[in-house]
C-alpha positions as CSV (number, residue, x, y, z in Angstrom):
1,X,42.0,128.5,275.1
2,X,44.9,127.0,272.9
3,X,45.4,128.5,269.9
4,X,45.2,126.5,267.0
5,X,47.9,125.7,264.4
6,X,48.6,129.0,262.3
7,X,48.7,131.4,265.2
8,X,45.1,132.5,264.2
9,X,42.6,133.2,266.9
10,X,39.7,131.0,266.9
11,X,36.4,132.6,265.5
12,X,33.3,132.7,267.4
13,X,30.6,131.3,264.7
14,X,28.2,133.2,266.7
15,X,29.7,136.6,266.5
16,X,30.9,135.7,262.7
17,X,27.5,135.2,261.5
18,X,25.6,138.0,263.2
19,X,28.5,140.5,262.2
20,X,27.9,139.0,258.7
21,X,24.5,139.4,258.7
22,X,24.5,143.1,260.0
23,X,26.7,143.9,257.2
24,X,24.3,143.0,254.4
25,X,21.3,143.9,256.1
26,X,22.2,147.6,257.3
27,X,21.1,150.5,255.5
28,X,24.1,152.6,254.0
29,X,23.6,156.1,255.0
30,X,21.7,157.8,252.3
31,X,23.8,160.8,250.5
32,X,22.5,164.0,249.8
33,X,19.2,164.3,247.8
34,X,19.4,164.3,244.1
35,X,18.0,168.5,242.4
36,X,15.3,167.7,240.8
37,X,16.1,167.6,236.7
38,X,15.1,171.1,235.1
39,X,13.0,170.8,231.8
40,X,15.0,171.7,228.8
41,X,18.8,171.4,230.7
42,X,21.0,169.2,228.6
43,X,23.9,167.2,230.5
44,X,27.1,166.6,229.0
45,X,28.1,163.3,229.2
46,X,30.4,161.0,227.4
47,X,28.9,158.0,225.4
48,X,30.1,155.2,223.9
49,X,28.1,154.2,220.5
50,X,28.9,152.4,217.0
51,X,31.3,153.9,215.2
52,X,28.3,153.7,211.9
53,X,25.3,154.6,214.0
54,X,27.7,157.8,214.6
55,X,28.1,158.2,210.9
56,X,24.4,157.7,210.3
57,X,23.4,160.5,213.0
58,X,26.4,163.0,211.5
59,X,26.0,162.3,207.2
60,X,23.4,165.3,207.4
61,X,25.8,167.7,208.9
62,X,25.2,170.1,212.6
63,X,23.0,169.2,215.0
64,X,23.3,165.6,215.2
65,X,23.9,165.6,219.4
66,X,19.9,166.7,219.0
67,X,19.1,164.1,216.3
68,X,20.8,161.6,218.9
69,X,18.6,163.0,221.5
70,X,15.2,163.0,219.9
71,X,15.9,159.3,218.8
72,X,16.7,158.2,222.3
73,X,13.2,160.1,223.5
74,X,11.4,158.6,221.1
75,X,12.9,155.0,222.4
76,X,12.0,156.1,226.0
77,X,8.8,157.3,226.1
78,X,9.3,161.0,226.4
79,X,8.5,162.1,223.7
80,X,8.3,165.9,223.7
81,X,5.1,167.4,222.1
C-alpha cells in the first residue's frame, strides 16, 4: 500500500477505534487497600485558608488547629458527642 504524503503510515480506523475504546473502558488496576481511619488519629496535612478566617481561629490564643477541627465536624456531620 503507498504511503501517503508525510511518510506516515495509514491508520486502520478499525484498530484506532477499538484500541481507543479499550483505553477508556479498561479498569486500572486497583492499588493497595486504603487502613481503615483509627478514631481519634489526627493527620497532618497542609491547608490553604483565608488569611482572616486564620486570624479569627488564632485571636484566642493555643489550640486553634482543634477549634479549626471542631468547626469543620460540625460542617460535616460528625459531630463528636
Amino acid at each position: 500500500m503507498p504511503r501517503p504524503p508525510g511518510g506516515r503510515r495509514p491508520v486502520d480506523p478499525l484498530k484506532a477505534a477499538e484500541a481507543a475504546f479499550k483505553k477508556v473502558t479498561t479498569k486500572p488496576v486497583a492499588g493497595p487497600a486504603k487502613a481503615p481511619a483509627i478514631p481519634g488519629v489526627k493527620e497532618t496535612v497542609t491547608l490553604r485558608i483565608d488569611q482572616d478566617v486564620l486570624e479569627f481561629f488564632q485571636q484566642d490564643g493555643p489550640g486553634w488547629q482543634d477549634r479549626i477541627n471542631a468547626a469543620l465536624r460540625r460542617v460535616s456531620g460528625k459531630s463528636e458527642d
